[in-house]
N, C-alpha and C positions, 0 to 999 in steps of 0.2 A: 610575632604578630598573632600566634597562637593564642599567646596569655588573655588575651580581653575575651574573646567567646569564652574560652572556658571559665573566664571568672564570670563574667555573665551569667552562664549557666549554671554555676553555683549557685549565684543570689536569689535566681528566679525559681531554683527549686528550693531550696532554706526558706523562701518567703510561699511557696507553696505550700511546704511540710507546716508551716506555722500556722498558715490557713484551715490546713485541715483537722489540723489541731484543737484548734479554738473552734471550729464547728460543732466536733465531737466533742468537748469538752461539756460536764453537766451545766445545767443553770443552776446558778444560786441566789440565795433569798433575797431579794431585791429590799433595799433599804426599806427598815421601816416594816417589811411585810414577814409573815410566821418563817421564823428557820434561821434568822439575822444573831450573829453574833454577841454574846451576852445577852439575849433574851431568856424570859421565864415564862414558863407555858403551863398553867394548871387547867388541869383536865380530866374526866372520870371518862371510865368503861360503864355501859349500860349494856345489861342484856336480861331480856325476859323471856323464859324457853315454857311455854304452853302444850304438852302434848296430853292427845287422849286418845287410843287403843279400842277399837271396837271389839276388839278377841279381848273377851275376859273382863271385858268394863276398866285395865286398868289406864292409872293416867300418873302426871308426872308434871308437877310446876315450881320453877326454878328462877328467882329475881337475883341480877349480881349488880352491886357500883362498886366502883375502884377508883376513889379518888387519889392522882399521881400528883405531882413535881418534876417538870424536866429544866433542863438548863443546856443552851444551845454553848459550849465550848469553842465551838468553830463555826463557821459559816456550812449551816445545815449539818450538824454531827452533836446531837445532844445525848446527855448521859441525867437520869433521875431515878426516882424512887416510887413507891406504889405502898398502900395500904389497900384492905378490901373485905368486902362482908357480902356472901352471897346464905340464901337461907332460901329453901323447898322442902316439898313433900311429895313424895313417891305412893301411887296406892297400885297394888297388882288385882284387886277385884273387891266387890261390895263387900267382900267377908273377912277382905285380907288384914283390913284395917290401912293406917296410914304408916311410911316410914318419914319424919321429918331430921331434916339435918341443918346442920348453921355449920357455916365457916368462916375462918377470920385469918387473914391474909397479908404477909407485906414481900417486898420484896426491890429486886432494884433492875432497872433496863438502860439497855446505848441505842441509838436509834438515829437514822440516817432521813433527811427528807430532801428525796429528788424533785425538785418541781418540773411542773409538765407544763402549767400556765402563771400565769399572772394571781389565779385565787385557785389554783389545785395544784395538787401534790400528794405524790407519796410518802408517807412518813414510814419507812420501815423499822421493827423493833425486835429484839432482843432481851426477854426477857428470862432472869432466876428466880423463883420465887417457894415463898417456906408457907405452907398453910395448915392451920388447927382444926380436923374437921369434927362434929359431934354428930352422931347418929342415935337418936333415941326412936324407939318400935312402943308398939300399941303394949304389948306387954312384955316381961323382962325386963332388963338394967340399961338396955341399950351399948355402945360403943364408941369411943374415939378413938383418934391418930394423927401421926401427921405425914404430909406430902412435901417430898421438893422438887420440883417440874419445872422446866424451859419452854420456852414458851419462844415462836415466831407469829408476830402481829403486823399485818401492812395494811393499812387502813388507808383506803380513799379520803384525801381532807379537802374543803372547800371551804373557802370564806367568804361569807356573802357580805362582809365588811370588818372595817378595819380592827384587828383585836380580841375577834370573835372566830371559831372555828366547828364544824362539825365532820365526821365522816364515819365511814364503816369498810369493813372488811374481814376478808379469809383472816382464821387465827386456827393455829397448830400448836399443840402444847403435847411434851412427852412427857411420864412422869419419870423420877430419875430413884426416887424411894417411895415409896408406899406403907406406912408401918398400921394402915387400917386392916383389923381383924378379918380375916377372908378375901383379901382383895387384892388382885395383884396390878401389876406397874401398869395401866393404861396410855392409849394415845387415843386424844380427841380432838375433834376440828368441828369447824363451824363458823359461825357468820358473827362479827363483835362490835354496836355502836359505839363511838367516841365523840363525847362533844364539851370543848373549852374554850380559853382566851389566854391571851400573850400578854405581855408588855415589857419595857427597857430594848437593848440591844439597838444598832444602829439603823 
């Protein structure tokens, strides 16, 4: 007579544990919407970094795009590519003259996007990337090198309609070689717009 409670009380907890499972389980891309399976997402990095220095007059303006390619593998688990061209100029005072640099960039990232709503999400990424940088000065020959750096990117995404996306976010990049003249392995952070569109996938 034992046997039926207890098996009872199996069921009801196996059908509990199941429950709480699927609560805590993430949301994924809802058909049709950014993150879905076999989709293709192209998309560029924007950032435009403006500073000016009252000690010393000096100042510093810096424009980057990174036009990518991702392709969603799984449901929310995409793997793509990146090219990129960021180009500024550096002045440390009115006499210092200018230092201008160009870089030219590609590289490749995996990236995970958590949804939170129905048109937001997190899209976290994973990037390696190889970049060419050029540094030429007011006078002398100037210098180049090159950079390989990792890079973490989680960008706020939101779509205000179907196909279309924007967002921005914290971005952490370590460098991993550094082969520019005087310079050693940096880490920088700071703030990175991102705005594209999707299509295919279910």
């Amino acid at each position: 007579m034992r046997t039926l409670p207890l098996l009872a009380t199996a069921v009801l907890t196996a059908l509990g544990g199941a429950a709480r499972a699927d609560e805590s389980a993430p949301r994924t891309a809802l058909p049709g919407g950014f993150g879905a399976q076999g989709q293709i997402a192209l998309s560029a990095d924007l950032q435009l970094d403006i500073v000016h220095r009252s000690q010393g007059q000096g100042s510093r303006t810096t424009a980057v795009i990174r036009p990518a390619l991702d392709y969603f593998i799984m449901p929310n688990v995409s793997v793509g590519g990146f090219i990129g061209f960021s180009s500024g100029s550096a002045s440390s005072g009115p006499l210092a003259g200018n230092l201008d640099l160009t870089e030219v960039s590609l590289g490749a990232r995996a990236g995970y996007d958590l949804r939170l709503a129905d048109a937001l999400s997190l899209w976290g990424q994973l990037r390696l990337s190889y970049a060419h940088d050029s540094f030429t000065a007011p006078v002398g020959t100037g210098t180049s090198g090159s950079i390989v750096a990792i890079t973490l990117y989680v960008p706020l995404i939101f779509q205000p309609v179907a196909h279309f996306f924007v967002g921005a976010g914290p971005v952490l990049s370590q460098e991993l070689v550094d082969s520019v003249a005087n310079q050693s392995n940096a880490t920088d952070f700071g703030l990175l717009s991102i705005v594209g569109g999707y299509f295919g996938g279910g």
